[in-house]
C-alpha positions as CSV (number, residue, x, y, z in Angstrom):
1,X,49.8,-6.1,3.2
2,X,46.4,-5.7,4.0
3,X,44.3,-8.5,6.0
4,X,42.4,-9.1,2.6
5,X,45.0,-9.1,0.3
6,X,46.5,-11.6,2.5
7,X,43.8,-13.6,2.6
8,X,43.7,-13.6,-1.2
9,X,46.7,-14.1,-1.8
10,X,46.4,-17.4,0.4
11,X,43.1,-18.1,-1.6
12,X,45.3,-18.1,-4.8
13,X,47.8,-20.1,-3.8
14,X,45.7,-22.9,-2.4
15,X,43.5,-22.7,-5.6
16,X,47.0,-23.4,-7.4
17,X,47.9,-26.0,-5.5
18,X,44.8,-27.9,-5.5
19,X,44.4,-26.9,-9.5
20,X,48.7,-28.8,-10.0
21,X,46.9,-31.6,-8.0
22,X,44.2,-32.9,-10.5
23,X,47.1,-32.3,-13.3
24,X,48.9,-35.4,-14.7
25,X,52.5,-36.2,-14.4
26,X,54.5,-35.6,-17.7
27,X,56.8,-38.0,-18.7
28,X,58.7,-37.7,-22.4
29,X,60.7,-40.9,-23.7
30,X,63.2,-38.4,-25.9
31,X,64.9,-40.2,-28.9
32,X,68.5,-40.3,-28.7
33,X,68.8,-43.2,-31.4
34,X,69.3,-45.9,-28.7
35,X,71.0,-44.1,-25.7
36,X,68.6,-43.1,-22.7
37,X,67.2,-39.8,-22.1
38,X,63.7,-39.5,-19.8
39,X,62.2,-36.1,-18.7
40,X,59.6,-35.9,-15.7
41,X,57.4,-33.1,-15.2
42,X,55.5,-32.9,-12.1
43,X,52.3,-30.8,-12.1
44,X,54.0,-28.1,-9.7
45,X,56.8,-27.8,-12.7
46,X,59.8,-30.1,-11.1
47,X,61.7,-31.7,-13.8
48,X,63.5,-34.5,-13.5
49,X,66.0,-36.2,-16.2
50,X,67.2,-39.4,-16.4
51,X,70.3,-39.5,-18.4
52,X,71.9,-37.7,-21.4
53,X,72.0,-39.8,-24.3
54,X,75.4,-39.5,-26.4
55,X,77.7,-36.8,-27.4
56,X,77.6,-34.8,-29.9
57,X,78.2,-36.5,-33.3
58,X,78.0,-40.0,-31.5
59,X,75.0,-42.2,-32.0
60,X,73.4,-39.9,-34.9
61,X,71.3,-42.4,-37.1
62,X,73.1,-43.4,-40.2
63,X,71.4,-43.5,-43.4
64,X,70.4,-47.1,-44.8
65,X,72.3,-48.5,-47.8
66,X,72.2,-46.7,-51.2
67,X,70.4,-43.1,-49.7
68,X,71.6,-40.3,-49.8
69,X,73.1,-38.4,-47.0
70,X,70.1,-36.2,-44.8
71,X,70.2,-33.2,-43.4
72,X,72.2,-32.8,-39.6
73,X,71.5,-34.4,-37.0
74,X,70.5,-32.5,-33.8
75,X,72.7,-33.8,-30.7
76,X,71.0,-35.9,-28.0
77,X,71.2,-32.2,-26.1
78,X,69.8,-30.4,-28.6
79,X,66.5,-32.7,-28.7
80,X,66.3,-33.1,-25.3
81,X,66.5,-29.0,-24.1
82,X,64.1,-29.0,-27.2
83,X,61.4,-31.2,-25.6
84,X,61.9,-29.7,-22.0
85,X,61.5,-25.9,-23.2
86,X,58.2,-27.4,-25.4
87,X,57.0,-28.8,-22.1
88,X,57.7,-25.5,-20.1
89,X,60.7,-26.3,-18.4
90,X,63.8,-24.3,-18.5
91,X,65.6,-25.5,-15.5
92,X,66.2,-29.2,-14.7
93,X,65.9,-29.5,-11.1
94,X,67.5,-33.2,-10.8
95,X,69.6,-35.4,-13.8
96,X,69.8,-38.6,-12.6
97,X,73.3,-39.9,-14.6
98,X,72.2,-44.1,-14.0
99,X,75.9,-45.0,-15.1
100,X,79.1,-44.2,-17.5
101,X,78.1,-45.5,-20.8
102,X,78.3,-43.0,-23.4
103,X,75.3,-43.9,-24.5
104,X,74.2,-42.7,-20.9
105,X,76.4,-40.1,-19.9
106,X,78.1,-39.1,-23.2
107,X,75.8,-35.8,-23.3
108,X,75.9,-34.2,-20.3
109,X,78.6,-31.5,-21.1
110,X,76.4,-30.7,-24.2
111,X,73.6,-30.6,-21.7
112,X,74.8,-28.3,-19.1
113,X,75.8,-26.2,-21.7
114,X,72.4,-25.5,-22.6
115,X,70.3,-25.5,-19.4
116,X,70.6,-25.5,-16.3
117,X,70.9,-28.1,-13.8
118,X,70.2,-28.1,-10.2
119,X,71.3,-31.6,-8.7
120,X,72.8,-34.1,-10.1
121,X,72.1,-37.8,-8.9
122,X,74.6,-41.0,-9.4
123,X,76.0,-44.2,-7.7
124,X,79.5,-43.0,-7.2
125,X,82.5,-43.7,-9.0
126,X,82.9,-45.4,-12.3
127,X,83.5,-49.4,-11.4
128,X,84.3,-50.4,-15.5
129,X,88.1,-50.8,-15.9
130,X,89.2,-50.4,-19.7
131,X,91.0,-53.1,-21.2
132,X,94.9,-52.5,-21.5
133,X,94.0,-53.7,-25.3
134,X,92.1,-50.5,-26.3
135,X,93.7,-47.8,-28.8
136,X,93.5,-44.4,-26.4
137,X,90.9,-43.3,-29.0
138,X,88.7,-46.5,-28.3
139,X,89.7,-45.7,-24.5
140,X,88.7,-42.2,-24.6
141,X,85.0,-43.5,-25.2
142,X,85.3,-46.3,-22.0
143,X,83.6,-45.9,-18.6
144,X,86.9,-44.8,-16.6
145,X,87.4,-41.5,-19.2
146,X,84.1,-40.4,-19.4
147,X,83.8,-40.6,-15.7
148,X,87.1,-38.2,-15.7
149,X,85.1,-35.5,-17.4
150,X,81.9,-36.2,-15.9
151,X,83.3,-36.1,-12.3
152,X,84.4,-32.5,-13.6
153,X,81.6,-31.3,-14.6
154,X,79.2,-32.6,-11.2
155,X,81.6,-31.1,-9.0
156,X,80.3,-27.5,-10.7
157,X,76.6,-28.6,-9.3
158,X,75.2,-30.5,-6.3
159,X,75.8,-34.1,-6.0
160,X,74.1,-36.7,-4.5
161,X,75.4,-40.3,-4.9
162,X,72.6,-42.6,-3.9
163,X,72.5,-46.2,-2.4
164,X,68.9,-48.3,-2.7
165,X,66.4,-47.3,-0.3
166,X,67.2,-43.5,-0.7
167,X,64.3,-41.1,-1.7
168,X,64.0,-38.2,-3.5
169,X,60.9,-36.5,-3.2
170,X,60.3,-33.4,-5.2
171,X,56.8,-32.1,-5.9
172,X,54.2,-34.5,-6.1
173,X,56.1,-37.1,-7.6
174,X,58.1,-39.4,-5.2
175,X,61.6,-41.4,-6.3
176,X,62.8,-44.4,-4.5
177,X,66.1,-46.0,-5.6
178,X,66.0,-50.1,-5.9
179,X,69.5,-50.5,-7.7
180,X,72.4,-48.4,-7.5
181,X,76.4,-49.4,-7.3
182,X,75.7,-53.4,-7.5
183,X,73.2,-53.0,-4.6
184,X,69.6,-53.6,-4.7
185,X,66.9,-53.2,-2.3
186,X,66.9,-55.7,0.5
187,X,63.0,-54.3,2.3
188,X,60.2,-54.6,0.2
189,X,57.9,-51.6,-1.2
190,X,54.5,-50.8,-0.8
191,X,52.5,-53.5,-1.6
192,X,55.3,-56.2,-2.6
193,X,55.6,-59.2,-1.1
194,X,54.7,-62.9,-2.5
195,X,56.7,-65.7,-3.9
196,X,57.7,-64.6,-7.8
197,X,56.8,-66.9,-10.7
198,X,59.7,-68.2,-13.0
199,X,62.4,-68.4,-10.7
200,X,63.2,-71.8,-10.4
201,X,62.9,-72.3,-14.0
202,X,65.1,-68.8,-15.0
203,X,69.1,-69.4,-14.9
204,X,71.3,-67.2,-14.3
205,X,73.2,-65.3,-17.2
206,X,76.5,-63.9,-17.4
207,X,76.7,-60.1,-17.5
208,X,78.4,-58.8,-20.4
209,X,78.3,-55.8,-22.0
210,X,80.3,-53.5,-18.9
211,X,80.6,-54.0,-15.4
212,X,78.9,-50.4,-15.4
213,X,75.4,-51.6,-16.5
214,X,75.2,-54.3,-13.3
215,X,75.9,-50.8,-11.4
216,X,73.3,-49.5,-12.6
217,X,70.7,-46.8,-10.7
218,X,67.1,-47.6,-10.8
219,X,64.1,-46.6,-9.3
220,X,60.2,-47.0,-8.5
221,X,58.7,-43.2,-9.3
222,X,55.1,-42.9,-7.8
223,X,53.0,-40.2,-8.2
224,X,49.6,-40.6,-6.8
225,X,48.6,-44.3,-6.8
226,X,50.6,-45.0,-10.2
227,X,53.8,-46.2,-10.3
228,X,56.9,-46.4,-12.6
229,X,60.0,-48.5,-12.8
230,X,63.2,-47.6,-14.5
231,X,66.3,-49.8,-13.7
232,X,68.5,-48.2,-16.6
233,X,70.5,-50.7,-18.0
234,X,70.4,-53.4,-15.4
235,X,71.4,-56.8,-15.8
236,X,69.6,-60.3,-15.7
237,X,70.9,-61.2,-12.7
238,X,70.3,-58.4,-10.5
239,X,66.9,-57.8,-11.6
240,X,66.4,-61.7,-10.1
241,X,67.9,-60.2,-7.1
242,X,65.6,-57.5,-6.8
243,X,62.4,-60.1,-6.9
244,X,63.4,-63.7,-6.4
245,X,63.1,-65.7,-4.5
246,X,60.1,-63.0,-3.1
247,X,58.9,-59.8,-4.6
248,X,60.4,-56.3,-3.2
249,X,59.1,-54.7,-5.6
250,X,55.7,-55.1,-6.5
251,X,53.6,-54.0,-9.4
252,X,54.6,-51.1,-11.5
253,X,51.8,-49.5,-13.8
254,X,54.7,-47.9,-16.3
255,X,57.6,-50.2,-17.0
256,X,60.7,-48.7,-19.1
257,X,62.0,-51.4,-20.2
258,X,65.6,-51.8,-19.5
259,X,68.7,-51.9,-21.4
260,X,67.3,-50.7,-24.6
261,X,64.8,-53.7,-24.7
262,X,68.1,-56.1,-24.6
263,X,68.1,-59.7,-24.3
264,X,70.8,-59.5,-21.1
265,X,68.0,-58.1,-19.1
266,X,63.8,-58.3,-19.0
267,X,64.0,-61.5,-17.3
268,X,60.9,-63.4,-16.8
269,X,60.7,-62.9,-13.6
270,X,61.0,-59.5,-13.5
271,X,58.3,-58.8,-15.6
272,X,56.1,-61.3,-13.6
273,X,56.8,-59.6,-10.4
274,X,56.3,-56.0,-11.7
275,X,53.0,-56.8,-14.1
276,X,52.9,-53.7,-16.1
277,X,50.3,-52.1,-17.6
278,X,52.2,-50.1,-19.8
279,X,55.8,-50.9,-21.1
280,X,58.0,-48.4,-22.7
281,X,61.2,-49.1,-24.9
282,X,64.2,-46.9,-25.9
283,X,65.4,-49.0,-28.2
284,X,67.1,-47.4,-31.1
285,X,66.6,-49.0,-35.1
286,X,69.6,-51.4,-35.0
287,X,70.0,-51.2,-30.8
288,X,68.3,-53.0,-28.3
289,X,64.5,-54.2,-29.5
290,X,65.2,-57.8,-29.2
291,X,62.4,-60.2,-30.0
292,X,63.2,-62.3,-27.4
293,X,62.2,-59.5,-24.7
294,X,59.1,-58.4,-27.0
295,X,57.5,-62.0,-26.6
296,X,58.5,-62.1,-22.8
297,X,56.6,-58.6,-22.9
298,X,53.7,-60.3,-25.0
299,X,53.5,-63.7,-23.0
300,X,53.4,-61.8,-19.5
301,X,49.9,-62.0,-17.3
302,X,49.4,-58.3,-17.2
303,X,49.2,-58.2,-21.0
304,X,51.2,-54.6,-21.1
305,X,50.1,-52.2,-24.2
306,X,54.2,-51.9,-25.5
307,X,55.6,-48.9,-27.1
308,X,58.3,-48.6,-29.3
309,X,61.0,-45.5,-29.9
310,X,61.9,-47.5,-33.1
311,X,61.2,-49.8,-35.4
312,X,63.8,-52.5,-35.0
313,X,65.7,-52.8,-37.7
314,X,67.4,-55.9,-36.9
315,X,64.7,-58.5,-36.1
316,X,61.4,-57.1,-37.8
317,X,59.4,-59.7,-37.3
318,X,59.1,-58.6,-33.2
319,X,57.7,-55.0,-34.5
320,X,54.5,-53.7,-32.8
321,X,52.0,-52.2,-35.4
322,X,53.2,-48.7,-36.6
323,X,50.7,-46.5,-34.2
324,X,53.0,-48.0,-31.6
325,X,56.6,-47.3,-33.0
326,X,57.4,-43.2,-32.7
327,X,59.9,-44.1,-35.6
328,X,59.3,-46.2,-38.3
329,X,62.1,-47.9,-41.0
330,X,62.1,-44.3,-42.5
331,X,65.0,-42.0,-43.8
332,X,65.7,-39.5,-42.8
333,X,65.1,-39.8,-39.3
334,X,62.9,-37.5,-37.2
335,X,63.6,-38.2,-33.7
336,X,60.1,-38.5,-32.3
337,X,59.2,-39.4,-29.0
338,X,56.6,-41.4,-26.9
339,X,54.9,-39.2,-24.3
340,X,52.6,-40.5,-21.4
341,X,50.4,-38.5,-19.0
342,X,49.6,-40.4,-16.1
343,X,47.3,-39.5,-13.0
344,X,47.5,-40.4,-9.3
345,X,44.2,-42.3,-10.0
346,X,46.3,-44.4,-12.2
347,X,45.2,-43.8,-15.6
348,X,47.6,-43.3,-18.5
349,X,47.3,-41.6,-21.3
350,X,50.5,-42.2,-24.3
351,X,51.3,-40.6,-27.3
352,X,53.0,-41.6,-30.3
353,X,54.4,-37.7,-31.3
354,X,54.9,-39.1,-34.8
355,X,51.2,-38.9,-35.7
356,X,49.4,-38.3,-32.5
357,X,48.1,-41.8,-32.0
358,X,46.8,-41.6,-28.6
359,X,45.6,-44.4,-26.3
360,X,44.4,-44.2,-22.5
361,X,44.3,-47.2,-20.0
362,X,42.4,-46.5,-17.0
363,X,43.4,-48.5,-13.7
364,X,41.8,-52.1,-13.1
């Protein structure tokens, strides 16, 4: 190669390079009717996913009272390979599995099936014993099965189990785990620090609901000065850990809000410590949206802008207006999704892909 083509062709790349640099990062809330499915994008074209939602034929949205049946349902899979290829990606470069619910893990053989995956990210073995009570068919849906099959199907790909402090940085977009295996960070982030409001008046709760979601694997993504928190399904308790009685975390601009927007997490001090801007929630129309959390949400100092996968079904009264919900009290169901662009100067810009309702919040 000549000495100009060379030089051209280094021309071209930095010009791409500096062009992926002023791009946003992608990230795409996927319905999977109250499981957890996430898909980053970085601006070089690194995808990230975080979790698989259900199996096939599990979690599909039943029709209310009195209507007829609609049309099939597309598996959590199916809509999540849908909204990757739409975004341009056909390879996921990292799944991050946060733990063995099914509602978590239940569709990652459907997944693999249908795209590839490069590395696959978790916090080691299943820790949920199933009751000696259980039918087998009610045990072949518990943590210690599906981690059977799922241990099966990572030992085809890469696997990196993860403890809290350990970073992932791929593209522009850097990952550092706060949670993983019943372990949370014990040095602060960037720009933590500080004594945390609401922890002397916050008691501690009992975890229910699986010994798998205390085990669960979260993380502070940052790309550029913005940052987002996911902690999965994470329980009361260890949230406190992670910021009481001082902050390790410190703000997050993006908060998806954990457990499906359930009552055993989203403690008061969590959301004090991490102030979001913008808050996020996967619940599904009868899972997770609990009004309790929306008015922790709605009392907090930060005064996050919250948006909802669904309307919630179960306690209407905590709904945000309907530009805010991606899926109203409607039948059939369309599995929309919310989808943000953020910068690295901190601005974010989401999208309700039901009608297009857009808002953008620039930094403070």
């Amino acid at each position: 190669m000549t000495r100009i083509a060379l030089a051209a062709l280094f021309a071209a790349t930095a010009l791409s390079s500096a062009q992926a640099a002023e791009l946003p990062l992608k990230l795409l809330m996927i319905d999977v009717e109250g499981g957890a499915a996430t898909l980053f994008v970085t601006p070089e074209g690194k995808s990230i996913l975080v979790d698989t939602g259900w199996p096939a034929g599990a979690g599909v949205p039943r029709p209310p009272e009195g209507a007829q049946p609609g049309p099939p349902q597309p598996s959590s899979a199916e809509r999540i390979v849908a909204k990757a290829k739409a975004a341009g990606v056909t390879k996921i470069d990292y799944l991050i599995v946060t733990h063995y619910h099914m509602d978590h893990v239940g569709g990652v053989h459907d997944l693999l099936a249908r795209i590839p995956v490069g590395t696959i990210i978790d916090h080691g073995p299943s820790r949920e014993e199933t009751p000696a009570t259980m039918t087998p068919a009610q045990a072949a849906n518990m943590p210690a099965s599906l981690y059977a099959g799922y241990e099966t199907a990572a030992a085809k790909l890469h696997r990196w189990v993860v403890k809290p402090g350990d970073v992932l940085q791929t593209g522009s977009l850097r990952i550092t785990f706060a949670a993983a295996d019943g372990q949370v960070l014990k040095t602060r982030l960037r720009g933590a620090g500080g004594k945390t409001a609401f922890c002397d008046t916050t008691p501690d709760k009992d975890a229910i609901g699986g010994e798998e979601n205390v085990r669960s694997t979260g993380f502070v993504a940052t790309y550029g000065k913005a940052r987002i928190l996911d902690l999965a399904d994470l329980t009361w308790n260890q949230e406190k850990a992670l910021v009481c009685p001082t902050n390790m975390m410190g703000p997050s601009d993006v908060l998806i809000v954990s457990h499906h927007v359930s009552a055993l997490s989203s403690s008061p001090p969590l959301i004090a410590a991490v102030a979001p801007r913008v808050a996020l929630l996967a619940n599904g129309a009868r899972k997770g949206g609990d009004k309790v959390v929306l008015d922790t949400l709605k009392a907090a100092a930060s005064k996050p802008v919250v948006w909802q996968s669904h309307f919630a079904t179960r306690e209407p009264d905590g709904n945000r207006p309907a530009d805010y919900i991606a899926n109203l009290d409607t039948w059939p169901d369309a599995g929309h999704s919310i989808e943000a662009e953020i910068s690295k100067d901190g601005t974010i810009k989401v999208v309700n892909a039901r009608n297009g309702f857009t808002e953008t919040y620039r930094p403070n």
